[in-house]
ROSE-4610 file (N, C-alpha, C; in Angstrom, 1 decimal, always signed):
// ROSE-4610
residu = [X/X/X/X/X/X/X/X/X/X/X/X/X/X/X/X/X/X/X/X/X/X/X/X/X/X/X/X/X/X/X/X/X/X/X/X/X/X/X/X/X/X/X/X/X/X/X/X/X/X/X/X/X/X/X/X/X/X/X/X/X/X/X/X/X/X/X/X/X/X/X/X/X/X/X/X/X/X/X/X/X/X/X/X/X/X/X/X/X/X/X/X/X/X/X/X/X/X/X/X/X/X/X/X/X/X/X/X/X/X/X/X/X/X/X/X/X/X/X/X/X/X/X/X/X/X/X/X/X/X/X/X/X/X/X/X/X/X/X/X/X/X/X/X/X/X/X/X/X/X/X/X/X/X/X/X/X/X/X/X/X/X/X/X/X/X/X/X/X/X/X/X/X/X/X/X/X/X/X/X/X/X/X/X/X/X/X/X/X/X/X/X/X/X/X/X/X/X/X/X/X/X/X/X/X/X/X/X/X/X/X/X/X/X/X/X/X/X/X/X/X/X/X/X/X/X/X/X/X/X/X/X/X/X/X/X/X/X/X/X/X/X/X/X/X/X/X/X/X/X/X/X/X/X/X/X/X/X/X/X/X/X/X/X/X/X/X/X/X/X/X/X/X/X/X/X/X/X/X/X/X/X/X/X/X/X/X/X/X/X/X/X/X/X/X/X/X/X/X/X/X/X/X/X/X/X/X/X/X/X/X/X/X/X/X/X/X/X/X/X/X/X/X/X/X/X/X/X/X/X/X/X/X/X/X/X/X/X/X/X/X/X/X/X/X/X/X/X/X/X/X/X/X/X/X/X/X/X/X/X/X/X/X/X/X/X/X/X/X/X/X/X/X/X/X/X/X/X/X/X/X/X/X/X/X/X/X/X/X/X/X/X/X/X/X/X/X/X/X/X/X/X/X/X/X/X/X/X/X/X/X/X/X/X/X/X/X/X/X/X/X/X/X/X/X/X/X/X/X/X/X/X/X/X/X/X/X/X/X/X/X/X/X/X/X/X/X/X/X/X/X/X/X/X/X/X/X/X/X/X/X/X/X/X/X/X/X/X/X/X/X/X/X/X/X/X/X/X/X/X/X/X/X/X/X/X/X/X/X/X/X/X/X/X/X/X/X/X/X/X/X/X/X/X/X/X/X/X/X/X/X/X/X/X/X/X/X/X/X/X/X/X/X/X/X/X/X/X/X/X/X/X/X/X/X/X/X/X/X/X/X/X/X/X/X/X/X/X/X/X/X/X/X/X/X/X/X/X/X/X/X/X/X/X/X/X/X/X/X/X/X/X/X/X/X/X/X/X/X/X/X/X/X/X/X/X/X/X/X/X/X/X/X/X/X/X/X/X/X/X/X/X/X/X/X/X/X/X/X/X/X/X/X/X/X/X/X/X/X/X/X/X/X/X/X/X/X/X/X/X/X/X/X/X/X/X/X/X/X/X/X/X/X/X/X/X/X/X/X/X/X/X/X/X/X/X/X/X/X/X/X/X/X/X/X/X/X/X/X/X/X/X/X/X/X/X/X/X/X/X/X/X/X/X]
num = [1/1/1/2/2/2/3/3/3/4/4/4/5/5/5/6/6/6/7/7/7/8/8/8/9/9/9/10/10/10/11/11/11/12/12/12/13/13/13/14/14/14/15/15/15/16/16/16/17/17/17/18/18/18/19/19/19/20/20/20/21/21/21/22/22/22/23/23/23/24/24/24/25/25/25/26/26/26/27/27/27/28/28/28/29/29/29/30/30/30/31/31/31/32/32/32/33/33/33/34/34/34/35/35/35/36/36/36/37/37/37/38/38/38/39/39/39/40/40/40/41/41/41/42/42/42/43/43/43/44/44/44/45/45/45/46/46/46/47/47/47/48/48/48/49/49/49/50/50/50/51/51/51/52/52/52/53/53/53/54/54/54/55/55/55/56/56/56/57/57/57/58/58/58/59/59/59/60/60/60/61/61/61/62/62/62/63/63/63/64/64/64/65/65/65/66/66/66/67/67/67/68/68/68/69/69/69/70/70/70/71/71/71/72/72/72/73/73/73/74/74/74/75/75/75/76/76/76/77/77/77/78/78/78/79/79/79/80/80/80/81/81/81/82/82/82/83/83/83/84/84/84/85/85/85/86/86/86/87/87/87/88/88/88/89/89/89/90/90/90/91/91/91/92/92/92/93/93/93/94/94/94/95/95/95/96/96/96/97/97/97/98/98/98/99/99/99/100/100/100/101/101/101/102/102/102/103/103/103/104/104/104/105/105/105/106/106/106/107/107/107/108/108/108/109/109/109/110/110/110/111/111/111/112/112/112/113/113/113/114/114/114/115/115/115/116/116/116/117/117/117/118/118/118/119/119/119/120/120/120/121/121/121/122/122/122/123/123/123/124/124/124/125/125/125/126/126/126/127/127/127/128/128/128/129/129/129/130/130/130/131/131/131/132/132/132/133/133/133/134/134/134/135/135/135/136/136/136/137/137/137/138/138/138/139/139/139/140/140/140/141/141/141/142/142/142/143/143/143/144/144/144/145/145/145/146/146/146/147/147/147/148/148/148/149/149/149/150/150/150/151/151/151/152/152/152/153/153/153/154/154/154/155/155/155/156/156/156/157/157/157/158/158/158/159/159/159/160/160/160/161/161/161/162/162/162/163/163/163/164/164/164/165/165/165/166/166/166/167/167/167/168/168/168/169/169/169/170/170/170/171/171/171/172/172/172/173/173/173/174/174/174/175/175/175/176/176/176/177/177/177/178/178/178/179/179/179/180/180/180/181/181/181/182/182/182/183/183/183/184/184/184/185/185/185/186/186/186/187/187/187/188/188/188/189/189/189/190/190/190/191/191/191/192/192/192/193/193/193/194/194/194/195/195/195/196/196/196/197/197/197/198/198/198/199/199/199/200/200/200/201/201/201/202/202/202/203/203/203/204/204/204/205/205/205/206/206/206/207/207/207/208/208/208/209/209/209/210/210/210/211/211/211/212/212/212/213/213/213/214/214/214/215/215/215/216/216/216/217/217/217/218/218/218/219/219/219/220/220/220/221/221/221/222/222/222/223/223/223/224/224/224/225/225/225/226/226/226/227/227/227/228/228/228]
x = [-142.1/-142.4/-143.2/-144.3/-144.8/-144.7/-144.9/-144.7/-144.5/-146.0/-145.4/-144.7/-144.6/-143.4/-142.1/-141.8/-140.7/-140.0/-141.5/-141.1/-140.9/-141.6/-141.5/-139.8/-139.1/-137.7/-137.3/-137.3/-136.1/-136.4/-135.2/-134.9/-135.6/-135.7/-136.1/-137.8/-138.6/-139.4/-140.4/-139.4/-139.1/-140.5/-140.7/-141.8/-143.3/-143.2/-144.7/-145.7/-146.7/-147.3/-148.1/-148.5/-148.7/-149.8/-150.6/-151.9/-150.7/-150.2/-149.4/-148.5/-148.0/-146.9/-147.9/-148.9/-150.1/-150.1/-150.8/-150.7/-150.3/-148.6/-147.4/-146.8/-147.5/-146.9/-147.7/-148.7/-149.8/-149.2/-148.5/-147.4/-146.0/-146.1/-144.8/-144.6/-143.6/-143.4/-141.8/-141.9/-140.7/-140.3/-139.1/-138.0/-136.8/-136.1/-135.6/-134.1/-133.3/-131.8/-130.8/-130.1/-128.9/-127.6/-126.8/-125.5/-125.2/-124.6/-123.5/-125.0/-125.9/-127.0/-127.1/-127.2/-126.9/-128.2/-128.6/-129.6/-130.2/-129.6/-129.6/-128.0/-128.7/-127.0/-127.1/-125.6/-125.9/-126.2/-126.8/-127.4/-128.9/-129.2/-130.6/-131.6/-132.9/-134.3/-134.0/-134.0/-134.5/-135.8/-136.5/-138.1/-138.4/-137.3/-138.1/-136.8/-137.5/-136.7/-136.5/-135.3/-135.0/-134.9/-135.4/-135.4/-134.5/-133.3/-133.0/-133.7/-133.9/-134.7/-133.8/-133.0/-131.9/-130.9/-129.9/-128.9/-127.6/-126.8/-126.1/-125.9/-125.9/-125.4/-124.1/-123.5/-122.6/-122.7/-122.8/-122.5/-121.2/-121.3/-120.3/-119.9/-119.1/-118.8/-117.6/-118.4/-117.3/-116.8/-115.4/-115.0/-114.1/-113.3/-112.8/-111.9/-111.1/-109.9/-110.8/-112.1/-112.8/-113.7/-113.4/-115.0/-114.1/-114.5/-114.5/-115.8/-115.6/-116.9/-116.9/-117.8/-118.4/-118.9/-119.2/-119.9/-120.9/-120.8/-121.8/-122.9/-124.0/-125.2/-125.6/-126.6/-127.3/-128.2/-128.9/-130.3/-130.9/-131.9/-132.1/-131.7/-131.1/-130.6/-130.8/-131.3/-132.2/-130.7/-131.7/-130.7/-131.6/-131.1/-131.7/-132.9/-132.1/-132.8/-133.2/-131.5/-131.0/-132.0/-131.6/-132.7/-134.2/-134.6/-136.9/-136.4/-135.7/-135.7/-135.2/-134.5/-134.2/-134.4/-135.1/-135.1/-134.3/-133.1/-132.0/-131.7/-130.9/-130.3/-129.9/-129.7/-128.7/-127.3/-126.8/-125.4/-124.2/-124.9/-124.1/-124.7/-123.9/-124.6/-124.6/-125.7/-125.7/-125.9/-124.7/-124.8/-125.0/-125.3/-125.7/-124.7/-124.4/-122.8/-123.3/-124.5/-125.2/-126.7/-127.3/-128.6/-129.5/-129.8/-130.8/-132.2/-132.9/-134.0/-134.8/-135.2/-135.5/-137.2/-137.6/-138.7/-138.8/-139.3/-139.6/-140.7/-140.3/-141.2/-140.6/-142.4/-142.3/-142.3/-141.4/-141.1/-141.8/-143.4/-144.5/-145.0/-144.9/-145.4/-144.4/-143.0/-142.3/-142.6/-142.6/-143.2/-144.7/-145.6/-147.0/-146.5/-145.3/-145.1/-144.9/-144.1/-143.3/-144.0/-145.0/-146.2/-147.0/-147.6/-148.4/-147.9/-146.5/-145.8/-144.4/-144.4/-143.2/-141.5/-142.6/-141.4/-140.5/-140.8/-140.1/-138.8/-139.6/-138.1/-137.0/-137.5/-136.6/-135.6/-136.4/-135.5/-134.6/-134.9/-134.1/-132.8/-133.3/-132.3/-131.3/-131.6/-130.6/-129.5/-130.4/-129.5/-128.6/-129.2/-128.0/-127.0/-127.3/-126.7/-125.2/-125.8/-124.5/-123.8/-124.4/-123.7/-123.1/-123.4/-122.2/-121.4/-121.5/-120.6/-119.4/-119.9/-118.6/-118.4/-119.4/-118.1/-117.0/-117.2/-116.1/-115.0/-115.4/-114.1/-113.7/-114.1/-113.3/-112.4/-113.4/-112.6/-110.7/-111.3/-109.6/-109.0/-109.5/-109.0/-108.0/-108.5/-107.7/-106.5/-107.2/-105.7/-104.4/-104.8/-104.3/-104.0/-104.0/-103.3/-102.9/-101.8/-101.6/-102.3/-102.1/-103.0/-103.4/-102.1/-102.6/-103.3/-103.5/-104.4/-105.8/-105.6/-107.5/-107.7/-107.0/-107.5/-108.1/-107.2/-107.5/-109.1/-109.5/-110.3/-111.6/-111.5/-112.4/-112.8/-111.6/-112.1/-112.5/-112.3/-113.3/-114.4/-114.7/-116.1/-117.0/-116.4/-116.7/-117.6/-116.3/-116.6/-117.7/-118.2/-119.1/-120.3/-120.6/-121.8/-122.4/-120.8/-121.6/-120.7/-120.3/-119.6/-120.2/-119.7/-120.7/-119.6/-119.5/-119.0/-118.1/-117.0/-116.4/-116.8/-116.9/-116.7/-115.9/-114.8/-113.5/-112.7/-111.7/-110.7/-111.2/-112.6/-112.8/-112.9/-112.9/-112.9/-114.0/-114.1/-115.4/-115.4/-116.5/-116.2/-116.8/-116.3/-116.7/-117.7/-118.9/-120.0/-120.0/-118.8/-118.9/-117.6/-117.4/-116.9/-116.2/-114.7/-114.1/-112.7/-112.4/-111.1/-110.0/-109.1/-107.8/-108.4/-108.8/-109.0/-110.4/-111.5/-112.2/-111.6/-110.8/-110.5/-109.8/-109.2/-108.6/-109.3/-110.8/-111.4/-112.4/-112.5/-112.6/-112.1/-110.7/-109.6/-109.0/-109.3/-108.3/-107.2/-106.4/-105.1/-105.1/-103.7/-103.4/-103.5/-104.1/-104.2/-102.7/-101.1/-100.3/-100.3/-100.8/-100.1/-101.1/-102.4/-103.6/-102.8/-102.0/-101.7/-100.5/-99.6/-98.9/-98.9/-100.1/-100.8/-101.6/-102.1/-102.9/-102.0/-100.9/-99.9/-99.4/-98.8/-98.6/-99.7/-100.5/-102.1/-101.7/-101.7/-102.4/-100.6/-99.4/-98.3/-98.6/-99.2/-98.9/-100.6/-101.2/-102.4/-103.6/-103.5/-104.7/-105.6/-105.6/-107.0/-106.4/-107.6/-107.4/-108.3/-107.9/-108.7/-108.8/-110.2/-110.2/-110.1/-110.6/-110.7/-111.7/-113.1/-113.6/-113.5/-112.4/-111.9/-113.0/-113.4/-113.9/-112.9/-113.1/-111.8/-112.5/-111.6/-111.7/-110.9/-111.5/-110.6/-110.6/-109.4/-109.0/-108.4/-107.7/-107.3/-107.3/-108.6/-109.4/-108.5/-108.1/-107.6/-105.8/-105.3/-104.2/-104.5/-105.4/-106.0/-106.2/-107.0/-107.6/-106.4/-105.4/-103.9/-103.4/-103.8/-102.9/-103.5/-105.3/-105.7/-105.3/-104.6/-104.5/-103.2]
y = [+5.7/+4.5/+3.6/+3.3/+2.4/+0.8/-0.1/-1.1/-2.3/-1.9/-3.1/-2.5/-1.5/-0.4/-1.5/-1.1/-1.1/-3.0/-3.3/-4.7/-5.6/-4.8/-5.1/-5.2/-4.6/-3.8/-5.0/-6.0/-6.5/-8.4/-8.8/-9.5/-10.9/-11.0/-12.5/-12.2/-11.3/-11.3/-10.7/-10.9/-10.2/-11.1/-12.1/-13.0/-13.0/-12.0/-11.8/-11.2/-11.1/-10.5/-9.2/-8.0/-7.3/-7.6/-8.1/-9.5/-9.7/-10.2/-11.5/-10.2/-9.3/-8.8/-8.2/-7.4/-6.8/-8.0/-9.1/-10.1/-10.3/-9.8/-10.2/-8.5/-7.5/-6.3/-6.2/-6.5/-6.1/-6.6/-7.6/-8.5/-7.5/-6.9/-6.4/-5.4/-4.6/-3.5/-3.4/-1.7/-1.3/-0.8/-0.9/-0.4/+0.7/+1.3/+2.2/+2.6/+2.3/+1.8/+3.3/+3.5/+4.6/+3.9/+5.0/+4.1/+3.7/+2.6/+1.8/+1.0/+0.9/+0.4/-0.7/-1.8/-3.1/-4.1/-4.4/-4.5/-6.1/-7.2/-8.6/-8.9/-9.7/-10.1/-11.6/-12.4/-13.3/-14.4/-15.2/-16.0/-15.6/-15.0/-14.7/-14.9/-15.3/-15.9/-15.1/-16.3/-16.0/-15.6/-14.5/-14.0/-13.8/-13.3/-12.4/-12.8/-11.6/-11.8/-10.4/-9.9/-8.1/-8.1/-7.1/-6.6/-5.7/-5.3/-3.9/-3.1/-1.9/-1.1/+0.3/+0.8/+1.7/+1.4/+2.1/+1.9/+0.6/+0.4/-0.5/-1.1/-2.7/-3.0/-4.0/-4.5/-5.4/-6.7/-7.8/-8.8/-9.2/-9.5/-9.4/-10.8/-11.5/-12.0/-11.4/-11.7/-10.4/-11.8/-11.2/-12.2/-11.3/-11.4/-11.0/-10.3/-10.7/-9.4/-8.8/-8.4/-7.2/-7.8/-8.2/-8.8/-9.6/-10.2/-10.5/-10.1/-9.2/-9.2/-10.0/-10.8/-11.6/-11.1/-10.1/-9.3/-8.2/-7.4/-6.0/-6.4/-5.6/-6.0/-4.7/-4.4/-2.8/-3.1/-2.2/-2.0/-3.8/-3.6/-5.0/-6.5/-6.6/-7.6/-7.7/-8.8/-9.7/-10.4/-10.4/-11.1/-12.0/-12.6/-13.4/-14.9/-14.9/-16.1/-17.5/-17.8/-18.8/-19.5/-18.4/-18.3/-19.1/-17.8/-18.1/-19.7/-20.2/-21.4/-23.0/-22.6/-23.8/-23.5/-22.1/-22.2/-21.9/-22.1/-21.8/-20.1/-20.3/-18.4/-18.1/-16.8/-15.7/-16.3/-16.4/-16.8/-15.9/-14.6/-13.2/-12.0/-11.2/-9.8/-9.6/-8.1/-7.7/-5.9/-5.2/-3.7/-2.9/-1.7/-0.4/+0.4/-0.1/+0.7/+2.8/+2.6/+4.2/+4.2/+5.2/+5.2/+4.3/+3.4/+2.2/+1.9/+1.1/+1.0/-0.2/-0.8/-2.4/-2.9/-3.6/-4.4/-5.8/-6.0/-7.1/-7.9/-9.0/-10.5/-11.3/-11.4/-12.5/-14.0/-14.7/-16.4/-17.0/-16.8/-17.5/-16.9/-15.8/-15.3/-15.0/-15.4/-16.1/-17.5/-18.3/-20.3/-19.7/-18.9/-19.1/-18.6/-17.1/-16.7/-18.2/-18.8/-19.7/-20.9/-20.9/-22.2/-21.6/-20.4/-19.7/-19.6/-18.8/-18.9/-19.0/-20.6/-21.0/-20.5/-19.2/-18.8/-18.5/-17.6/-17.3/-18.0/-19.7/-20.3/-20.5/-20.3/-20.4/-19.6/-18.0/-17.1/-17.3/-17.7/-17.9/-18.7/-20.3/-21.0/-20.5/-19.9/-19.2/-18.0/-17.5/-16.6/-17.5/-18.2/-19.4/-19.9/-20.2/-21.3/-19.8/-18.5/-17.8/-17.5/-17.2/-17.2/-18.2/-19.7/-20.4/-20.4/-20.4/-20.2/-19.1/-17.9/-17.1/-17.5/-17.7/-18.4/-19.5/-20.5/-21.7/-20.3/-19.7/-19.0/-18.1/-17.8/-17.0/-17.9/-19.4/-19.8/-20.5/-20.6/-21.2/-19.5/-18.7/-17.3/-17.0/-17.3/-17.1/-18.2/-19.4/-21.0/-20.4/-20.2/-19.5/-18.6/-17.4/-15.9/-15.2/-14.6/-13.7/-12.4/-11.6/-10.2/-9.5/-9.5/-8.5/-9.0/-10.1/-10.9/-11.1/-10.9/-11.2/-9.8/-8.6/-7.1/-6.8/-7.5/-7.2/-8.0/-8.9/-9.3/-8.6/-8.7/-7.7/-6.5/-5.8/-4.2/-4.3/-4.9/-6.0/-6.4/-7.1/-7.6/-6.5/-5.3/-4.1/-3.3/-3.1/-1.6/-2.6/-3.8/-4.4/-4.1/-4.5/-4.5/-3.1/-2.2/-1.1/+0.2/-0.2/+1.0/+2.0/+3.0/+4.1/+4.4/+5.3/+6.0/+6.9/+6.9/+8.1/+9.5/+10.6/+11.6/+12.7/+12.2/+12.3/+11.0/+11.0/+10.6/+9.0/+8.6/+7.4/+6.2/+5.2/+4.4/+4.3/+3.8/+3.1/+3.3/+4.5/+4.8/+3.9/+3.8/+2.1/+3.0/+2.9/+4.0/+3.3/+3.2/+2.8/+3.4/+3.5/+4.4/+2.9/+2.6/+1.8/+2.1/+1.7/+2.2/+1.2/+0.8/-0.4/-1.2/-0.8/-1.9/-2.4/-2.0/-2.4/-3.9/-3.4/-3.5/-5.3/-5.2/-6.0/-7.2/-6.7/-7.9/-8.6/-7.9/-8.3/-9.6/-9.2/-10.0/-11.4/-10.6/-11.5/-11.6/-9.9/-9.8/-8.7/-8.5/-7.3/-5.8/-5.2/-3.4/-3.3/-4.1/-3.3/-3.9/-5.4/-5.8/-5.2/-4.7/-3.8/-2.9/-2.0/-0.4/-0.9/-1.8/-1.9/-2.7/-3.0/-3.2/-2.2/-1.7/-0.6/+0.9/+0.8/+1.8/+1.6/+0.0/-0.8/-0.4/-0.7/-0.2/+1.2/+1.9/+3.0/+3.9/+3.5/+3.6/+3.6/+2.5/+2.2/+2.6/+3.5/+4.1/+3.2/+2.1/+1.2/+2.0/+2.6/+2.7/+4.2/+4.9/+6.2/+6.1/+6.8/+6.8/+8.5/+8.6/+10.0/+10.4/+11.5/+11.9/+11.1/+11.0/+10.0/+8.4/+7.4/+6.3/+5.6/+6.2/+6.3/+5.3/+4.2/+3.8/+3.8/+4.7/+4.2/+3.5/+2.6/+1.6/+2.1/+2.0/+2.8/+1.5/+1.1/-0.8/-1.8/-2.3/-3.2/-4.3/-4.3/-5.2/-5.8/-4.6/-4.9/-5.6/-5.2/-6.1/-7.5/-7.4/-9.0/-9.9/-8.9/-10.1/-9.8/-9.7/-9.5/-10.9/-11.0/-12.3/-13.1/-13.6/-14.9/-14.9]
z = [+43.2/+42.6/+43.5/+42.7/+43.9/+44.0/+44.6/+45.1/+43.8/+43.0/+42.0/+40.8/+40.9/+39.8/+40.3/+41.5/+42.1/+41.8/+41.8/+42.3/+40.2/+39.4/+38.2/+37.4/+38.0/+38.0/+38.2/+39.1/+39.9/+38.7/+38.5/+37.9/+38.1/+39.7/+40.2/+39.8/+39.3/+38.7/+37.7/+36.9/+35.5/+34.6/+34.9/+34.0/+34.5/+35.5/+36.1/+35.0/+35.2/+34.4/+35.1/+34.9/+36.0/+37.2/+37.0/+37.4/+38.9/+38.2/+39.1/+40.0/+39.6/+40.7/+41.4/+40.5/+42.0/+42.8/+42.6/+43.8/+44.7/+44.5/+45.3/+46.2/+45.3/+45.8/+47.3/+47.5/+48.4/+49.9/+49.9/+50.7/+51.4/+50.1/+50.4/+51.1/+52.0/+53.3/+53.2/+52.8/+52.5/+53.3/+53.5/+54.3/+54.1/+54.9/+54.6/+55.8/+55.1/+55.9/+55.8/+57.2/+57.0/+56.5/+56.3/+55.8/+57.3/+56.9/+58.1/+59.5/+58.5/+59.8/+59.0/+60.4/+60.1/+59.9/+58.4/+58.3/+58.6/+58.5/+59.1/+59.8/+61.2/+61.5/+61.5/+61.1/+61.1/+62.5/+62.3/+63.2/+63.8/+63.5/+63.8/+62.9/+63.0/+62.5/+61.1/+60.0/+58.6/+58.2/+58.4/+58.6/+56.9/+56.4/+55.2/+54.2/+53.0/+52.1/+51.6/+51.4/+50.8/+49.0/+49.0/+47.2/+47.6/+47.1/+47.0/+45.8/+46.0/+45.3/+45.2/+46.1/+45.8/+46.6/+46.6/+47.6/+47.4/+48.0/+47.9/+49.7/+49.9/+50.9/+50.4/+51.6/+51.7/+52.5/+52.2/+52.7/+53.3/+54.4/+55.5/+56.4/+56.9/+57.8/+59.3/+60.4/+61.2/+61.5/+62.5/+63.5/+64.2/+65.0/+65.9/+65.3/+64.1/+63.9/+62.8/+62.8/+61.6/+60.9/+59.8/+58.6/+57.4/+56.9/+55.9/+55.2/+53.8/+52.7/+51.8/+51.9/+50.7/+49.9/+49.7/+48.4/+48.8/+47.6/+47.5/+46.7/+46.9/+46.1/+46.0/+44.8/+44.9/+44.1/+43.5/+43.0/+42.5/+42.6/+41.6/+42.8/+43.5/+44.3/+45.2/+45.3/+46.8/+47.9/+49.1/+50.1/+50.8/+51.3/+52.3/+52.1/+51.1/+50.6/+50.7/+51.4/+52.2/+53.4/+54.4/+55.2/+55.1/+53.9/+53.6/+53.1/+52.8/+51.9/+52.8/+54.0/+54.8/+56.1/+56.1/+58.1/+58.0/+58.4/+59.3/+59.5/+60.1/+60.6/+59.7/+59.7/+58.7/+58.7/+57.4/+57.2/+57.2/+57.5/+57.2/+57.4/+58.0/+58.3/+57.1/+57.0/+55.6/+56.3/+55.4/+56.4/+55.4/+55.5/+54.0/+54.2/+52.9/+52.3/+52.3/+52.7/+51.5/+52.3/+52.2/+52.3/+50.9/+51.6/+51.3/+51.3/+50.0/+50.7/+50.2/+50.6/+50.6/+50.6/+49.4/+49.9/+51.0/+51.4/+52.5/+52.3/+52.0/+51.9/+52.8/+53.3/+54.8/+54.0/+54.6/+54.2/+53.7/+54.4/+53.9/+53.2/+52.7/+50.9/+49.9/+50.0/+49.8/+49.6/+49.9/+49.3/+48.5/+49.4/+48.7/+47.5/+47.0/+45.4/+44.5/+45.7/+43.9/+44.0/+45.1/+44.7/+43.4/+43.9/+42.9/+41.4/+41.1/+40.3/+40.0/+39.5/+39.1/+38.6/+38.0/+37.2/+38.6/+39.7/+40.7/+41.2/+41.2/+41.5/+40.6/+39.2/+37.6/+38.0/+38.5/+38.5/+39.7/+41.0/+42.0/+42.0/+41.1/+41.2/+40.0/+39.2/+38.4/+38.8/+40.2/+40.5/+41.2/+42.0/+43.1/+42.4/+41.0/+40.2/+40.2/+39.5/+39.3/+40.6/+41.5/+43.3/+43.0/+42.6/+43.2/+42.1/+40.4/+39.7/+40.6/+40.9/+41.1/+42.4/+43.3/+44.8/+44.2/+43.6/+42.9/+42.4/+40.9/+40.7/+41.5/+42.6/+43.7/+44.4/+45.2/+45.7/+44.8/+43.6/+42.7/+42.5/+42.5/+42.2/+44.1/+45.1/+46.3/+46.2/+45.5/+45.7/+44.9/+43.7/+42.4/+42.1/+42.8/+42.3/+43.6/+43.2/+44.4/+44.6/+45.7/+45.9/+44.6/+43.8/+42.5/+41.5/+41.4/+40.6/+41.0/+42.9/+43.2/+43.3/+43.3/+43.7/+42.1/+41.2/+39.9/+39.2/+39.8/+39.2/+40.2/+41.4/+42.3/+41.9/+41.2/+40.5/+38.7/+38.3/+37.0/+37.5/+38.4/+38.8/+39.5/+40.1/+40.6/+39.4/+38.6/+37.7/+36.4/+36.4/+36.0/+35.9/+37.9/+38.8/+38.8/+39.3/+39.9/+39.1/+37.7/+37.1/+36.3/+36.0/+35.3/+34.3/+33.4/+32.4/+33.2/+33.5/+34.3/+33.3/+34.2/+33.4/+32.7/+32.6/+32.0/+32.2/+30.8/+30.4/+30.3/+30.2/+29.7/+31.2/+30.7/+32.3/+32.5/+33.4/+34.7/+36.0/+36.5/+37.9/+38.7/+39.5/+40.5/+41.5/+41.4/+42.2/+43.8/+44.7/+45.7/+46.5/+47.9/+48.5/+48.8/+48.4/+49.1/+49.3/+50.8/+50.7/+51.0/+51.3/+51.1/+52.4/+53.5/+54.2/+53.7/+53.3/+52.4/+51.4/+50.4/+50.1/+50.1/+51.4/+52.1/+52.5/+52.9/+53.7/+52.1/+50.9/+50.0/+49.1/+49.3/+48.8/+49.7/+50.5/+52.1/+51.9/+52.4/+52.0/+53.3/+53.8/+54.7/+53.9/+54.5/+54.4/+53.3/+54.0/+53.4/+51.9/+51.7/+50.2/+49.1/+49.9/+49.0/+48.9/+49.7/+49.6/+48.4/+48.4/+47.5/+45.7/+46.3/+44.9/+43.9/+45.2/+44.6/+44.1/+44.7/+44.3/+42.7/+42.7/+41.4/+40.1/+40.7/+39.6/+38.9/+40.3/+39.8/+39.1/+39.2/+38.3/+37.3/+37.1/+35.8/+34.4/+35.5/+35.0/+35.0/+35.2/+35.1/+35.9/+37.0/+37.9/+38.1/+39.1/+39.7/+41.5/+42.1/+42.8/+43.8/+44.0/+44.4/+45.7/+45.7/+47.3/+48.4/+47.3/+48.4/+48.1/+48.1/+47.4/+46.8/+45.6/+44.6/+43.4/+42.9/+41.7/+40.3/+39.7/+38.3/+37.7/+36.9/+36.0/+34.5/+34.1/+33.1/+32.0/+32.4/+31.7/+31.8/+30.9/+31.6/+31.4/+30.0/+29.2/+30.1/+30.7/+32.0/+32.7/+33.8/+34.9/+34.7/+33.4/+33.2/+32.8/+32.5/+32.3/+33.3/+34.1/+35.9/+36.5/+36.2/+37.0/+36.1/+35.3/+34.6/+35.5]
């Protein structure tokens, strides 16, 4: 796929016309990530801006007892926006869940796109607008539900983003390798009340999970009466 194939695909510039993305492809310098290589860390110079194009990464905050994740992103989804847009440092590491691979826009062809065209920032502040929609219902989803209610809406929002058709017995395979401590810095809950939630789940058939912690969700309609 080449550059403005690649770049036609991705949502934040969906209203280009092909004129306009040649313009912006010529800018662009793609990249190519191993799993577990750490692709921005936070606090350091906001340079660019990432397309994901394959792969999945994670947004991360570390601190001394491990990470907290802020979220997964994959095909189609940009990072680093924050940054091209106020200066300031990275607000978050961002690491590759998978072999990855990323377009790159330097800051200043970044402002020169959405000087040039508008639609760019339509599409940006739309996406911010739903980033902060779901940070608010996360943050009343941590005040307001206990572990089994935020693990439950986490693998709802999961088998969403990044679910497929399982290939037997129906469900949604969650196309991501996650395991309880995963899991954990997701939610912001201890390894054990994930292992005993996720035990709870999977009793009662709502989910499965495989050899390589792989989950499928099987009832959706359960779960979603778990986070209420």
């Amino acid at each position: 796929m080449n550059m403005m194939n690649a770049l036609a695909t991705v949502p934040l510039f969906s209203e280009l016309t092909p004129d306009q993305l040649g313009m912006i492809a010529v800018y662009l310098r793609r990249r190519s990530f191993e799993e577990r290589e750490v692709i921005v860390r936070r606090d350091t110079p906001g340079d660019a801006l990432y397309i994901l194009i394959s792969g999945k990464v994670k947004v991360c905050y570390p601190d001394d007892e491990g990470e907290t994740i802020i979220t997964v992103l994959s095909e189609g989804d940009f990072f680093g926006e924050l940054s091209v847009l106020d200066g300031e440092g990275r607000s978050a590491d961002v690491v590759a869940l998978e072999p990855t691979v990323a377009l790159m826009l330097a800051a200043e062809d970044v402002h020169a796109s959405i000087v040039a065209f508008p639609s760019i920032a339509i599409a940006l502040l739309r996406e911010l607008a739903g980033r902060l929609r779901r940070s608010t219902e996360w943050i009343h989803s941590l005040s307001c539900q206990d572990v089994y209610g935020r693990i439950a809406a986490q693998l709802l929002h999961l088998s969403e983003m990044l679910g497929v058709d399982a290939p037997e017995g129906g469900g949604r395979l969650i196309r991501l390798r996650l395991t309880q401590n995963d899991l954990a810095s997701l939610v912001g809950a201890s390894r054990e009340s994930v292992n005993k939630a996720m035990g709870y789940f999977k009793s009662k058939n709502y989910i499965s999970v495989d050899g390589l912690h792989q989950i499928t969700v099987y009832d959706r309609d359960a779960l979603q009466k778990r986070c209420q």
